[in-house]
C-alpha positions in Angstrom: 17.9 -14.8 -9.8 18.9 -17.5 -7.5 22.3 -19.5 -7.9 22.8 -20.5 -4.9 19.7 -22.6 -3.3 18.0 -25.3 -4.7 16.2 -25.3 -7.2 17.8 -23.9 -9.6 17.1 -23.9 -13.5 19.2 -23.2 -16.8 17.8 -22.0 -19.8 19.1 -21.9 -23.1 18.2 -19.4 -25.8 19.2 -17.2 -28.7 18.1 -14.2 -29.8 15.2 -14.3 -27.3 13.8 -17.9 -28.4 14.0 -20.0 -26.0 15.6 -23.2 -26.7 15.5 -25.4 -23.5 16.0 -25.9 -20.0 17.0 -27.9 -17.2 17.1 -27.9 -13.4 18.7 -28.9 -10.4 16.1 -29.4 -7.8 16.3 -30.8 -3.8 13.6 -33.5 -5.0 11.9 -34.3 -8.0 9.6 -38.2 -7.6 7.2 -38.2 -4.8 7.9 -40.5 -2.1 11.6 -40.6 -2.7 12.6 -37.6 -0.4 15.5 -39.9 0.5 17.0 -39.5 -3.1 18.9 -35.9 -3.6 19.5 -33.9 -5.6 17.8 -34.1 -8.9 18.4 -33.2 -12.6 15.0 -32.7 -13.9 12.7 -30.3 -15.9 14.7 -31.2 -19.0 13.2 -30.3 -21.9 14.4 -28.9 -25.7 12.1 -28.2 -28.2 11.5 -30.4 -30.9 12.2 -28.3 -33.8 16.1 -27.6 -31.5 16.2 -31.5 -31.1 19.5 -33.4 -31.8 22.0 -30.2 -32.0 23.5 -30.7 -28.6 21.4 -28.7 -26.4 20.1 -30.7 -23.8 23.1 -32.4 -23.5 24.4 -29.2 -22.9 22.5 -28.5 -20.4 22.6 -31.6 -18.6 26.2 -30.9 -18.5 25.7 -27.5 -17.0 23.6 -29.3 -14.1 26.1 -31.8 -13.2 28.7 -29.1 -13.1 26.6 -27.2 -10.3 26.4 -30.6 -8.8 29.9 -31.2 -8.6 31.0 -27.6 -7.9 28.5 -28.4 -4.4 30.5 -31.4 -3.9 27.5 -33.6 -4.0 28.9 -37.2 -5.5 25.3 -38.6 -7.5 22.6 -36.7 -9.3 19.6 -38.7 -9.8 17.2 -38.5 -12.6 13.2 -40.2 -13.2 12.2 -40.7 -16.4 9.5 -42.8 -18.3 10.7 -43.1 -21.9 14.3 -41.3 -22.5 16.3 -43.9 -20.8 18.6 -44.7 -23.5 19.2 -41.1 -23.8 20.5 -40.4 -20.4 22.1 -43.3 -20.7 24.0 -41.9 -23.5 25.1 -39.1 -20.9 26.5 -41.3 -18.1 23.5 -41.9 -16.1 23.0 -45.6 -14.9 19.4 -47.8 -14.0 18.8 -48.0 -10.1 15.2 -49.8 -10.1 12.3 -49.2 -12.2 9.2 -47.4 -10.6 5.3 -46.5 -11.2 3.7 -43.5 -11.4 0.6 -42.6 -12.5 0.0 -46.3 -13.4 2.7 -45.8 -16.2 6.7 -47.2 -15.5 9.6 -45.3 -15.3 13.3 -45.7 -14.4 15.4 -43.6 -11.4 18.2 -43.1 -13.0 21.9 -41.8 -11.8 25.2 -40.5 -12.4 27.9 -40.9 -10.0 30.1 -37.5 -10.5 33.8 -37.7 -9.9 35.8 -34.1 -9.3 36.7 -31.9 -12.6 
């Protein structure tokens, strides 16, 4: 298992069902190599929805974030903007992919 180069990905689960999962990753929108590194992959299944978890597991990535001393996490997303927005992350500029409109987000991370 790797935990120490990028990417990296949580997963949460009990009792061998999985429940979600998240990653930190180098890059994660084509054509913004400049932008690093990434929360992404964030998913929680529907019928695990609302209990916490993928906050949780947001939380876990921006921990590894900060414990690398990296200062913003950046996020794309096309529809769960006032979610992460719940969790601290910010607008930078809206974008197109696919012909469909999303939004870079990002979280400026301060030391624990």
């Amino acid at each position: 298992m790797n935990r120490d180069k990028l990417p990296i990905a949580w997963v949460a689960h009990t009792d061998g069902q999985l429940l979600g999962t998240a990653a930190l990753r180098v890059h994660d929108l084509e054509g913004r190599e400049d932008l690093t590194p990434w929360l992404g992959g964030v998913f929680v299944g529907s019928q695990f929805r609302r209990q916490g978890i993928g906050a949780a597991l947001c939380a876990a990535v921006e921990d590894a974030t900060r414990s690398r001393a990296i200062e913003k996490l950046y996020l794309f997303t096309l529809d769960l903007q006032a979610w992460y927005s719940r969790l601290g992350l910010g607008n930078t500029w809206s974008v197109r992919l696919h012909e469909r409109r999303g939004d870079i987000m990002f979280k400026r991370l301060q030391e624990a």
